[in-house]
Each structure stands twice: as C-alpha cells, then as structure tokens.
C-alpha positions in Angstrom: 91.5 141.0 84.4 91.1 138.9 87.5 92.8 141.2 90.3 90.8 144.4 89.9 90.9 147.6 92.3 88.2 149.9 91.8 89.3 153.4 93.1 88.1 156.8 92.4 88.8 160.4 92.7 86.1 160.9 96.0 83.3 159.4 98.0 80.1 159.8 95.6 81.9 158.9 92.5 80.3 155.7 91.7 83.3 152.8 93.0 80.8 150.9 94.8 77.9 150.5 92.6 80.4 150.0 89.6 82.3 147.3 91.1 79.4 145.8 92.3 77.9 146.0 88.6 81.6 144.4 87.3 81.6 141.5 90.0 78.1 140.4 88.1 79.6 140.4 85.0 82.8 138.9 85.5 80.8 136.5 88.3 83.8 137.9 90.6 83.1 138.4 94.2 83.3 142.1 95.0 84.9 143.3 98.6 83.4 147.1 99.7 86.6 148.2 101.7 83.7 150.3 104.0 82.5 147.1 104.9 86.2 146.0 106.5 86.5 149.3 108.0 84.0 150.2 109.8 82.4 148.3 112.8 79.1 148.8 114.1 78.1 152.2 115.4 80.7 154.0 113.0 83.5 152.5 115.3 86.9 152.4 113.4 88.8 148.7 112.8 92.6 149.0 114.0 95.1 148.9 110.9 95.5 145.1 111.6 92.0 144.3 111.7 91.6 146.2 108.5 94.7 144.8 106.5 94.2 141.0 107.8 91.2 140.5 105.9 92.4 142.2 102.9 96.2 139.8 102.9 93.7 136.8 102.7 91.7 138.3 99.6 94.5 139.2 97.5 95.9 135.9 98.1 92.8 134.9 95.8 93.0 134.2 91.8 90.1 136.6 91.6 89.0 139.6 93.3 87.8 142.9 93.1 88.1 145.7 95.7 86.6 148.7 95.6 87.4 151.5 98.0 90.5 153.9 97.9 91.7 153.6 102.0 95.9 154.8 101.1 96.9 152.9 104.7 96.3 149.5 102.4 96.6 150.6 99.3 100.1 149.2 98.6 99.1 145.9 100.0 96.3 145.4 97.1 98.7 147.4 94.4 100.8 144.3 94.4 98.4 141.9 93.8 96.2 143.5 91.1 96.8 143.1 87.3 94.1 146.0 87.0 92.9 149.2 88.3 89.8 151.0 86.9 89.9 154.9 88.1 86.6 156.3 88.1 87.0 160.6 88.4 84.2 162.5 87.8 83.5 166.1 88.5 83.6 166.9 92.2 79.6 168.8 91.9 78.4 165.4 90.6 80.4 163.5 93.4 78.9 165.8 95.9 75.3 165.5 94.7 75.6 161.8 94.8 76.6 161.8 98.3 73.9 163.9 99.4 71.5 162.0 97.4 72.4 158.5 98.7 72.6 160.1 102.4 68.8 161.0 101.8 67.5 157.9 100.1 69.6 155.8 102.8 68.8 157.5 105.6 68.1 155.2 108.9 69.5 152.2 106.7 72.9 150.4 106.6 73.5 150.0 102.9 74.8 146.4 101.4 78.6 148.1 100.9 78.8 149.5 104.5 80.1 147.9 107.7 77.2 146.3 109.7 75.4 148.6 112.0 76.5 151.5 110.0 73.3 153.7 109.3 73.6 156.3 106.7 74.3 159.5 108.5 75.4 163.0 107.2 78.0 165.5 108.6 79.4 168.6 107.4 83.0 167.7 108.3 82.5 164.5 105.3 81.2 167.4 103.2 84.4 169.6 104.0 86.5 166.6 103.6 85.2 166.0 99.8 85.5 169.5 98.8 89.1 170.3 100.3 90.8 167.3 99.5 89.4 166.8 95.9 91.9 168.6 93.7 94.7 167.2 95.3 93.9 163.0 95.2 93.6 163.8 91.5 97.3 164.6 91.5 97.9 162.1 94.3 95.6 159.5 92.0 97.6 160.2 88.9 100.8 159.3 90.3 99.3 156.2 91.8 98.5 155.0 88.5 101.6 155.7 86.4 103.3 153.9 89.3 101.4 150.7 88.8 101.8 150.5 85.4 105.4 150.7 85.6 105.4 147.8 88.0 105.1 146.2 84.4 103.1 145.5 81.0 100.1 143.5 82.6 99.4 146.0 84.8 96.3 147.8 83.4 95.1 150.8 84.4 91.4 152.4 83.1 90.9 155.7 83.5 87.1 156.2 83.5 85.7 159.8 83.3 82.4 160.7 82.4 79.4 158.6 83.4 79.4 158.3 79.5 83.1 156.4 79.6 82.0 154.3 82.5 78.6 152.7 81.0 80.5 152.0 77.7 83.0 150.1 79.8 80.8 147.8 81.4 78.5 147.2 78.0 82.4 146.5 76.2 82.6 144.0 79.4 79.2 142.2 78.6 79.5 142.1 75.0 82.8 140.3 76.2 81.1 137.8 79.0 78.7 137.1 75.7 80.8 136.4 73.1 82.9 134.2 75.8 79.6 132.0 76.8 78.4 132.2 72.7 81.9 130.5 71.2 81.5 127.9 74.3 77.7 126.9 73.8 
C-alpha cells in the first residue's frame, strides 16, 4: 500500500478527512484533488492544469489522492496499487456537507484550492442528491475494473463509519508493530 486513491460515493462522505488521517499514519503525503482544481475565487483549472500536477505525483513511490474528479481518474488508476471506497448513506453525506458548510463558513479549509471560502448552493445540494444512486453503479464498475488490472491491485470497500475507524485502528496497530519489531 504505497499508491493509494481515496474515492467515495459523494462530496460529504469523509475522503478528505480519511486520507488525511491515513497520510499520518503511513507518514504519506496526502494530495486534496479540490486543492488542484480550483483556483482562487472558485475559478476552474483547465484540464491540463489539473492533470499536469497529478502526472508528476503518480510518478512518486508514494502517494495518496483523495478526490473522485472522473476527467483524471484513469490517469491515477494506473498508478495505484490501492483504492479505498468510502460509501456511506447519501442522508449522512448530505448532513455532513451542510455541517462543514456552516462550521467553515467565510474560511478556506486546508483541502480546498486557495482563496476558496466555504460557500453553499442549492445547485451542489441537487447535484448530491440526483447523481447519488447512479456513481454507486458507476463506482462499482470502477472498482472491479481495477482489480482486474491484476492481483496487487487492492481495492477496500469501506461502508459504515463503523468499517472506516476499524480500518485505520487495523492501519496503526500495523505502523506499531512495524516500529516495535524495529526498536
């Protein structure tokens, strides 16, 4: 596990604070996809800016990047040995976006583009309610696709907030027996 793409089923589903939780662990540096996206003021990065950035990080032993974005998907797909899927139900996804919209609100949070306050609008709402059912289906195939690229592909499929603590406890108890057998 060295090449890791945190993805999820929706915005609110946890990718972000997960991956940035797993990058401590694993002391691997974490990109936040949002971050390479958007410019200041909500202004969209062209394709190229967007990809370029990403070509040089999966060129990297280690890496993990967090954020779905389908229009680079396949570029990080190639590179990864894992993927960790986090879907949880869409009213928890939903709640989460609201309440990180009202406790960020006027701020530019650490995994957003620079100059990108948290704002709110109903058309972001829409988006996450209509589109929801159908990235699972889309997010499934995506998965059984990347594990056929072969047998060290790995793909966890993390859904309950249950599933993902237990993951990231396995991870420590993993860091910690690493650092006990070398002290």
């Amino acid at each position: 596990m060295e090449r890791i793409m945190v993805v999820g089923i929706s915005a609110g589903v946890g990718k972000s604070t997960f991956a940035r939780r797993l990058g401590e662990i694993l002391e691997i540096e974490v990109t936040h996809l949002d971050a390479l996206f958007w410019k200041p003021g909500w202004v969209e990065a062209t394709l190229e800016e967007f990809a370029a950035p990403q070509r040089e990080i999966v060129k990297k032993p280690q890496w993990i990047i967090e954020g779905n974005y389908s229009n680079t998907f396949e570029l990080r797909l190639q590179h990864a040995d894992t993927i960790i899927y986090l879907e949880l139900p869409l009213y928890v996804c939903l709640y989460r976006v609201l309440k990180r919209w009202l406790t960020n609100l006027g701020k530019t949070r650490a995994d957003m583009g620079k100059g990108c306050k948290e704002q709110m609008e109903w058309g972001f709402l829409k988006f996450i309610i209509t589109t929801y059912h159908a990235r699972k289906s889309k997010m499934e195939d995506r998965m059984l696709r990347f594990q056929s690229l072969g047998p060290e592909k790995k793909v966890y499929k993390l859904k309950n907030k249950r599933e993902i603590a237990a993951f990231l406890e396995n991870m420590e108890r993993r860091r910690d027996n690493v650092n006990g057998a070398l002290s």
